[in-house]
N, C-alpha and C positions, 0 to 999 in steps of 0.2 A: 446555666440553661442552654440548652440547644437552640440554634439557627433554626429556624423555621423554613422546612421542606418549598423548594419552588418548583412549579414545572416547567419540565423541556422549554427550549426557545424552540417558538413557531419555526415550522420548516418553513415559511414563506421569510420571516427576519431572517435569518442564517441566508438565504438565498439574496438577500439584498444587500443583506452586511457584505456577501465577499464579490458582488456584481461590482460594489463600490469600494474594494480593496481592503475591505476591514474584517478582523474575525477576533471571536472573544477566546479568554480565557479564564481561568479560575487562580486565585492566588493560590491554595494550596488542595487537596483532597477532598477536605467536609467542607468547605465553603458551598454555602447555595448562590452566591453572588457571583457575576461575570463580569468583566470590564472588557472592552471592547481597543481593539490594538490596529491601530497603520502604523507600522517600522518606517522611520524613516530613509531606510535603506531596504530594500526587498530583493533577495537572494530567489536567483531563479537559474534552471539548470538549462542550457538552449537544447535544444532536443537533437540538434546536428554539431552539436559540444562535446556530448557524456562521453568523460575518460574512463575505460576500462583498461586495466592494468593486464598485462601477460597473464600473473598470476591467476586473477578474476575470470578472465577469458579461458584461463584450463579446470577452473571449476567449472562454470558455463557450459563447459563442453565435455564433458566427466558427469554432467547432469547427477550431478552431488545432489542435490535437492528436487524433490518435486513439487511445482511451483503451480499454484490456483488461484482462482480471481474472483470473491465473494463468495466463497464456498464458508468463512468463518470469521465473519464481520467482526460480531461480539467479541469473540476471545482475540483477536488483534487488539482492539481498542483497548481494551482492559490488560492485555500484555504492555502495551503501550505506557500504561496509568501505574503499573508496578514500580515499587523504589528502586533505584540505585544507586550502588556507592558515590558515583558523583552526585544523584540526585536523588538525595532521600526522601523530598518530597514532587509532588506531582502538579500540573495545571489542570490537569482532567481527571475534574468532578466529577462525584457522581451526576449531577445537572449535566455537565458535556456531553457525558457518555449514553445517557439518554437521549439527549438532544443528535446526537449523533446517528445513534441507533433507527430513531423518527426519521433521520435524512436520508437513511441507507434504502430502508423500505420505502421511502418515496424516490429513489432511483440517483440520488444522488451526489450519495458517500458511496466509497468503495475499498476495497481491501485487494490485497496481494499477497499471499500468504508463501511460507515454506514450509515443507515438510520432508520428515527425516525419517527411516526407521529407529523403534527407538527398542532398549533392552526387550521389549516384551513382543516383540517381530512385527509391532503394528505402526502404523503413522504417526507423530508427533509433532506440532505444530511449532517450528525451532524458531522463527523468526516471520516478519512481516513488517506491513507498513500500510497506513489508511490515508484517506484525504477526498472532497470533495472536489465535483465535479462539475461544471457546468460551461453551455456552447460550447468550445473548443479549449479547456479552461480545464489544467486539474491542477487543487492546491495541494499541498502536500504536507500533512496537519503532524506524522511522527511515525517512528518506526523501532524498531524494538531487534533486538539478536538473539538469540540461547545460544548460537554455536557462532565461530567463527566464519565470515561471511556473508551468513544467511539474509542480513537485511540489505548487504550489496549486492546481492542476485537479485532481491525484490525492487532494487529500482533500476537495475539494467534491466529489467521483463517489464516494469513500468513505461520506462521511457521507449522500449523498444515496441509495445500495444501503441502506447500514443502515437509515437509517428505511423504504424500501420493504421488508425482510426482516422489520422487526418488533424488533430488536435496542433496546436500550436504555440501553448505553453504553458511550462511547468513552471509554478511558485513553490520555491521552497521557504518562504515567509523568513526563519533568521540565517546568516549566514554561520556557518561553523565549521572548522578545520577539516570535517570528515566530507562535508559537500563541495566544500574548493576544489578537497583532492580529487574528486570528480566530474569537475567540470566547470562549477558552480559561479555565477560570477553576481555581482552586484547592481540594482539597478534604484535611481531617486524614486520619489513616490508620485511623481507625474509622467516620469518614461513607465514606470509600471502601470498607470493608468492608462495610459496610452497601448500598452499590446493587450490590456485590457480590452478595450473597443476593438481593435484590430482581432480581438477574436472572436466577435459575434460569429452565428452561427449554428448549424449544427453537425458534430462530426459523419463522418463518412459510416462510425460502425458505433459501435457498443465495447467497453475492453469487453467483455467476455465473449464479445462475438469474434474480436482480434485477437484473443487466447485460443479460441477451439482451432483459428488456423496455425497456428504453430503448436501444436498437440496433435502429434498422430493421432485416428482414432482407436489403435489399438490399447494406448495408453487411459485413456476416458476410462476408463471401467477401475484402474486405479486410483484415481485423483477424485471419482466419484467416491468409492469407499474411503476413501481422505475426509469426503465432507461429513460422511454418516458417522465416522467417527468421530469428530468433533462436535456435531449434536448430538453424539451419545452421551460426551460427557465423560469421565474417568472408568465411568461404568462399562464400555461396551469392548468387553473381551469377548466377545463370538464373532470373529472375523469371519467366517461365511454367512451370520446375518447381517453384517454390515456390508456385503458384498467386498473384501479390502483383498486387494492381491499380497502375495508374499514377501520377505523382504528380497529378492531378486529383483523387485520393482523397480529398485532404485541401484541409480551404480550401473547399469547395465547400457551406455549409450549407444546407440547405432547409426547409422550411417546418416541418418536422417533424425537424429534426437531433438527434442523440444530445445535444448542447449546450443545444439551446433546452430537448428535454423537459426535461436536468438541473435548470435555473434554473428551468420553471416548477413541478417538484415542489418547491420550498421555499416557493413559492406555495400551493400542498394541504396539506391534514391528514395530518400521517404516520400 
């Protein structure tokens, strides 16, 4: 017999579970059941930390990828939720991923997306990363590749919105080889309670309103046809109804690209 369907966790529980350092997970795919996790070690990246390597830093500035900020909630999440060969199975249920979706539209999950041109001269969405958000507060719930890189741009464009928003710190909940090497460092479950408090508040901006300043406006009319085609869905091969520039779009950086400003804001004073 099947598990009997549950619904979403209220966006108000989710919003308290992680005010008080906690957030659920799913043991595997089809589970409707959550269990509810404080690590007693809490990996968190300091925002005046994140190591970007040479290499990283000439992707960045090569604006290899075209990078958006809630333009494709859903299909992160569910990119997210995909097997792989280390991990054939998943903690995000379909439950999470509803539950998730409910937080986005009440303003407080959010996505980071890449995109690539792909064979068929239109946008593809190669990589990303989500995670909820509150006061000055964003947790950082998973992140997902198709190319190489792609989800290390999405959190140097993460980290580098937060400090322009004013935010003051990123939970990466468990620690792992690939966020050390970025920065990453380890904290008890009472010093993470503590920059907890320490972050009440509320930021300076909005990420999206900290992404449209480092995006020329000349660029917007691309990264907009980015979003229409990912609500198109596999179907929307008419790139002048989806408004989507060509692939010239991408690859092209200048003097002033979404890349270079990223790298040189860790240069400034957040």
């Amino acid at each position: 017999m099947h598990a009997p369907k549950r619904p979403p966790i209220p966006v108000e529980t989710l919003l308290l579970a992680y005010r008080s350092g906690i957030f659920p997970m799913a043991d595997r795919r089809d589970d409707p059941e959550v269990f509810w996790v404080e690590p007693r070690d809490r990996a968190i990246i300091p925002l005046d930390g994140l190591h970007i390597s040479k290499s990283l830093k000439k992707v960045l500035r090569a604006d290899r990828f075209a990078v958006t900020v809630d333009r494709a909630f859903e299909q992160v999440i569910r990119a997210c939720a995909e097997p792989r060969p280390d991990h054939p199975d998943t903690w995000i249920s379909e439950r999470i991923v509803q539950s998730y979706i409910a937080l986005h539209r009440a303003g407080h999950a959010h996505s980071v997306e890449c995109w690539q041109v792909g064979d068929q001269g239109w946008p593809e969405l190669v990589g990303g990363l989500y995670g909820v958000s509150f006061d000055r507060v964003f947790c950082g719930e998973s992140m997902f590749s198709r190319v190489p890189d792609a989800s290390k741009v999405a959190l140097v464009w993460l980290v580098a919105l937060m400090r322009r928003c004013g935010h003051v710190l990123l939970d990466c909940q468990f620690m792992t080889d690939h966020l050390r090497s970025m920065g990453a460092r380890d904290l008890s479950q009472a010093d993470y309670r503590r920059r907890l408090q320490g972050a009440l508040g509320d930021p300076a901006m909005r990420l999206d309103e900290a992404w449209q300043l480092f995006v020329p406006e000349a660029d917007l009319d691309y990264v907009a046809g980015a979003a229409d085609a990912a609500g198109a869905g596999e179907g929307a091969a008419d790139g002048d109804a989806a408004g989507l520039a060509g692939p010239s779009a991408l690859g092209d950086a200048g003097p002033s690209s979404p890349g270079k400003r990223i790298v040189q804001s860790f240069t400034q004073t957040s």
